[in-house]
C-alpha positions as CSV (number, residue, x, y, z in Angstrom):
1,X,-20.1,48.3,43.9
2,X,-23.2,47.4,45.6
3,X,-23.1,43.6,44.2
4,X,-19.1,43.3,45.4
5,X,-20.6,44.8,49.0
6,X,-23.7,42.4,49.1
7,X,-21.4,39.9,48.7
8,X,-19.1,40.8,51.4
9,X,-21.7,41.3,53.7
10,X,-22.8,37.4,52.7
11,X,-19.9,35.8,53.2
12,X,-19.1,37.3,56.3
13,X,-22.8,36.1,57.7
14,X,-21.9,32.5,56.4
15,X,-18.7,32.3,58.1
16,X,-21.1,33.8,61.1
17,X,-23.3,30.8,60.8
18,X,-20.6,28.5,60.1
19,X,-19.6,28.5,64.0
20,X,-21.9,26.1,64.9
21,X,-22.0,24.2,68.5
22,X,-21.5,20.2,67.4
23,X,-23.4,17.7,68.8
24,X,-21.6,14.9,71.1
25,X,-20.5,11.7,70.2
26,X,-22.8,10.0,72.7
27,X,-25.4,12.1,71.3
28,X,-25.3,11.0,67.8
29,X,-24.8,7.4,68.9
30,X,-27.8,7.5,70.9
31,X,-30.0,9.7,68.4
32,X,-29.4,7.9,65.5
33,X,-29.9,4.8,66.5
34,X,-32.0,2.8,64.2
35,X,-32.5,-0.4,65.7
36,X,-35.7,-1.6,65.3
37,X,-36.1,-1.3,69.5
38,X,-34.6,0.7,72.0
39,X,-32.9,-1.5,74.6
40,X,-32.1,-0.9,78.0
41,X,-31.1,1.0,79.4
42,X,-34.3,2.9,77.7
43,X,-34.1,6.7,76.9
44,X,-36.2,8.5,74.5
45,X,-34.9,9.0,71.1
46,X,-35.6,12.5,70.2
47,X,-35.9,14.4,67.0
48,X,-32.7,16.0,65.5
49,X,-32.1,18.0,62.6
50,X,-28.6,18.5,61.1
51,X,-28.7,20.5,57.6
52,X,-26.2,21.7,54.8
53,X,-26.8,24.5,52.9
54,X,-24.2,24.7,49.9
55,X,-24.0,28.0,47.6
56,X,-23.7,26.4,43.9
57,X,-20.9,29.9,43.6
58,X,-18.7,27.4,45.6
59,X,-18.8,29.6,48.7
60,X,-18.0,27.5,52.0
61,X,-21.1,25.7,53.3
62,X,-23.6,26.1,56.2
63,X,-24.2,24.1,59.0
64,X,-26.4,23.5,62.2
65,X,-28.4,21.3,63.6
66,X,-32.1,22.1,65.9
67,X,-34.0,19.9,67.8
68,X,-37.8,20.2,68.7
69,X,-38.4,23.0,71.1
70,X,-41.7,24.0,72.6
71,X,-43.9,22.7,70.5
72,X,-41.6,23.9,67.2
73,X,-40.4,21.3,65.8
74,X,-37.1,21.0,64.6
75,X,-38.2,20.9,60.7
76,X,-40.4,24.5,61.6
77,X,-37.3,25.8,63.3
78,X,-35.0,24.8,60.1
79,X,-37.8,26.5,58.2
80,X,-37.6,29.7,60.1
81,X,-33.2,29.9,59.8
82,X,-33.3,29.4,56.1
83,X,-35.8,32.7,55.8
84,X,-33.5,34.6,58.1
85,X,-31.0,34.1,56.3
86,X,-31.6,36.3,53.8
87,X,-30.3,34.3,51.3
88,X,-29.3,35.9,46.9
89,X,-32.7,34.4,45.3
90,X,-30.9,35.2,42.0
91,X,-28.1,32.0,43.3
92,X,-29.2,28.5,43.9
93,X,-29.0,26.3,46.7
94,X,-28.5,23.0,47.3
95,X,-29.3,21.6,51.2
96,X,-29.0,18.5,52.8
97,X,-30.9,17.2,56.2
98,X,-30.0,14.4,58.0
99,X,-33.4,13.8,60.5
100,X,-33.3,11.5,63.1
101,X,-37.1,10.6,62.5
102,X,-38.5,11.3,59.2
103,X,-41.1,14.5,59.0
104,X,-44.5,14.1,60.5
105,X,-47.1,14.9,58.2
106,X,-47.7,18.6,59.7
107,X,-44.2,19.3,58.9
108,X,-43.8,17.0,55.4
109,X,-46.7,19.5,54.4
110,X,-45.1,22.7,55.8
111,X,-41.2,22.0,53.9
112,X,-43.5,21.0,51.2
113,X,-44.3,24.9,50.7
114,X,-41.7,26.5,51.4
115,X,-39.7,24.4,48.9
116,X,-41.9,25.2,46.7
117,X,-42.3,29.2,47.3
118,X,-38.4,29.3,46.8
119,X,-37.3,27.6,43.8
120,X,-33.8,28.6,44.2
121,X,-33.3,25.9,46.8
122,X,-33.0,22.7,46.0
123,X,-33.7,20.5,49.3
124,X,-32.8,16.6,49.7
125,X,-33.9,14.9,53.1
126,X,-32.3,11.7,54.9
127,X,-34.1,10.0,57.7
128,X,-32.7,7.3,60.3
129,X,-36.0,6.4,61.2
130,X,-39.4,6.3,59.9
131,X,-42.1,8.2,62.6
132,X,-44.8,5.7,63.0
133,X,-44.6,4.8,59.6
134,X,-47.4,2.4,60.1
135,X,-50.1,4.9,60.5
136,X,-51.5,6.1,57.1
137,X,-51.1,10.0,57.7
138,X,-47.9,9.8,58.1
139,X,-47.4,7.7,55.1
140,X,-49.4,10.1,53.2
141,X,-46.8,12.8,54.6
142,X,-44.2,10.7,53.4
143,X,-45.6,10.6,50.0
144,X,-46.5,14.3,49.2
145,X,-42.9,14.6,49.5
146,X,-41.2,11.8,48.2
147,X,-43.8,12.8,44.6
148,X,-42.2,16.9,45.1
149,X,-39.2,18.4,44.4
150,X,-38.5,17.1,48.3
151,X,-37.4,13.5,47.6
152,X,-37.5,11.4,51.4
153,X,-34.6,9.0,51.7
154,X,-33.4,6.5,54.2
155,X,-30.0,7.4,55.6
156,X,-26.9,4.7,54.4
157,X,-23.4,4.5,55.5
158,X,-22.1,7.8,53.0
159,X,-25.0,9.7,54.6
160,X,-24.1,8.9,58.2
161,X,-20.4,8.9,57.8
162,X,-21.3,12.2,56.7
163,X,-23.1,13.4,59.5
164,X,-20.3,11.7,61.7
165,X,-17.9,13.7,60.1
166,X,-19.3,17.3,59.7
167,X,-21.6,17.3,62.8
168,X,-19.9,16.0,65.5
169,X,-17.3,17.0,68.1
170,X,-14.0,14.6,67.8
171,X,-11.8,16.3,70.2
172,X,-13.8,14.2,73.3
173,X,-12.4,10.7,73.9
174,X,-14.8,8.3,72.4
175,X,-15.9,4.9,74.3
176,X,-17.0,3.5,71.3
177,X,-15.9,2.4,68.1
178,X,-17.1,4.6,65.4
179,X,-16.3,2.2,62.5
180,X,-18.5,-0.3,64.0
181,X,-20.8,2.2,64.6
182,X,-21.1,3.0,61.6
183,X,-21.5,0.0,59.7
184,X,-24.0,-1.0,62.1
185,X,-26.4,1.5,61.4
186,X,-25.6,1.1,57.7
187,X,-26.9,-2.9,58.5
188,X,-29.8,-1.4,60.2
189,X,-30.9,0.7,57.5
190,X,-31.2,-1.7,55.0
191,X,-34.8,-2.5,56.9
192,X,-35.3,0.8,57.1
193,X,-35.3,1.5,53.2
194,X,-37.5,-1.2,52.6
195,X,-40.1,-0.2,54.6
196,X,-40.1,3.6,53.1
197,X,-40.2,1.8,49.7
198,X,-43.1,0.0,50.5
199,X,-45.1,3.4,51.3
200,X,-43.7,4.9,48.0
201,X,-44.8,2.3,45.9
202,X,-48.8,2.2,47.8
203,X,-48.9,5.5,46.4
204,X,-49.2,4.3,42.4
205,X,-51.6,1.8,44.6
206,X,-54.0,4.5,46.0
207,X,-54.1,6.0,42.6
208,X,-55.3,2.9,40.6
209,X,-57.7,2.5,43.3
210,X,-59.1,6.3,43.2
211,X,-59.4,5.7,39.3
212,X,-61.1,2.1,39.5
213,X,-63.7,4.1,41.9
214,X,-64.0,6.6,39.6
215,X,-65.0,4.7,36.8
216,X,-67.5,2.8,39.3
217,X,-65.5,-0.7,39.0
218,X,-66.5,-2.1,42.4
219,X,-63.6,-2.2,45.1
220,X,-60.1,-3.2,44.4
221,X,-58.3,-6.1,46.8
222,X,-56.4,-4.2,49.8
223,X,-53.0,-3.8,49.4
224,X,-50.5,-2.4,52.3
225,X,-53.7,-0.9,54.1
226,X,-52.8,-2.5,57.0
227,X,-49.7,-2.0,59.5
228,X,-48.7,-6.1,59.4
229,X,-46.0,-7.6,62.3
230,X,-43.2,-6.6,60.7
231,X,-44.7,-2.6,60.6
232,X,-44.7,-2.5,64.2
233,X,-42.5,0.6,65.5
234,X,-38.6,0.8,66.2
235,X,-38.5,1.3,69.4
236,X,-41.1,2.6,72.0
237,X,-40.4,6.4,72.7
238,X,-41.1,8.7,70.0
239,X,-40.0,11.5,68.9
240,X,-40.2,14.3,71.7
């Protein structure tokens, strides 16, 4: 009796949660942009956070979306919902984010353990953008999460059709084509991906090095220590 009411009560808070305000059209045109530059007319391109929570019992999924607030970023925020929820540790998970900037390394570190202090939920994270990916704390950010049970991707065309699809409000007129849209960003991404590869594969890198140390074999020749021309920034703002 007290399961069938437990999950009564459950479902009745998901459908709760499941009336979620959806973000604009202009918004998420203008949010997950990944050109490499933000042209004018400039604006800043803030952090957003859309996630999916998805009982494996079938049950209808979760959505919602935060952006950074008062210091609290989105990510922290996110954090702080899933606890709330009071989700059946005895059930798992499965949750999907779609970030406009990838996690800086306060919050890589912070999903880090709470992913794994709850390992009924099984968390998968897609980023449009890659937060001053030059700078080597936040590639090390990038790393302790892409080598967890967090793996770090770059968002493609199924992850922001997606998005498109599940977070945004279609009954507004658009000015845009969202096809285009669409496969745009899936062009711009491809730039995207390699860079984030680049930083996955330096970790291996900063291991041989730590061993070759260790073993007192003199230094190693650099490799991606350096932000080079093509590492320069997407665009100018970051995230707020």
């Amino acid at each position: 009796m007290m399961g069938a009411i437990w999950n009564f009560v459950h479902s009745a808070l998901m459908n709760c949660v499941n009336t979620m305000a959806l973000l604009t059209a202009k918004t998420f045109r203008l949010q997950f942009n990944n050109k490499r530059r933000v042209t004018k007319p400039y604006y800043p391109r803030k952090a957003l956070l859309c996630y999916q929570l998805t009982p494996q019992n079938g049950s209808t999924p979760t959505r919602g979306y935060f952006k950074n607030k008062k210091k609290r970023h989105a990510e922290i925020r996110f954090i702080n919902k899933i606890k709330s929820m009071g989700l059946d540790e005895t059930q798992c998970y499965q949750i999907t984010c779609y970030l406009t900037w990838s996690p800086c390394p306060s919050c890589a570190r912070e999903l880090f353990d709470f992913i794994k202090a709850h390992d009924h939920l099984n968390l998968r994270i897609f980023a449009s953008r890659l937060y001053y990916h030059w700078c080597r704390r936040q590639q090390e950010g990038l790393r302790l999460l892409c080598g967890s049970q967090v793996p770090v991707e770059v968002m493609g065309f199924p992850e922001f059709a997606d998005c498109w699809e599940n977070f945004v409000d279609h009954e507004e007129p658009l000015s845009f084509n969202p096809s285009e849209m669409l496969e745009e960003l899936d062009k711009n991404s491809r730039a995207v991906k390699r860079r984030l590869e680049k930083i996955k594969q330096s970790r291996s890198v900063d291991v041989l090095e730590n061993g070759l140390r260790s073993l007192q074999l003199g230094p190693v020749s650099p490799h991606c220590q350096e932000a080079t021309q093509d590492d320069f920034p997407w665009g100018m703002s970051v995230a707020s």
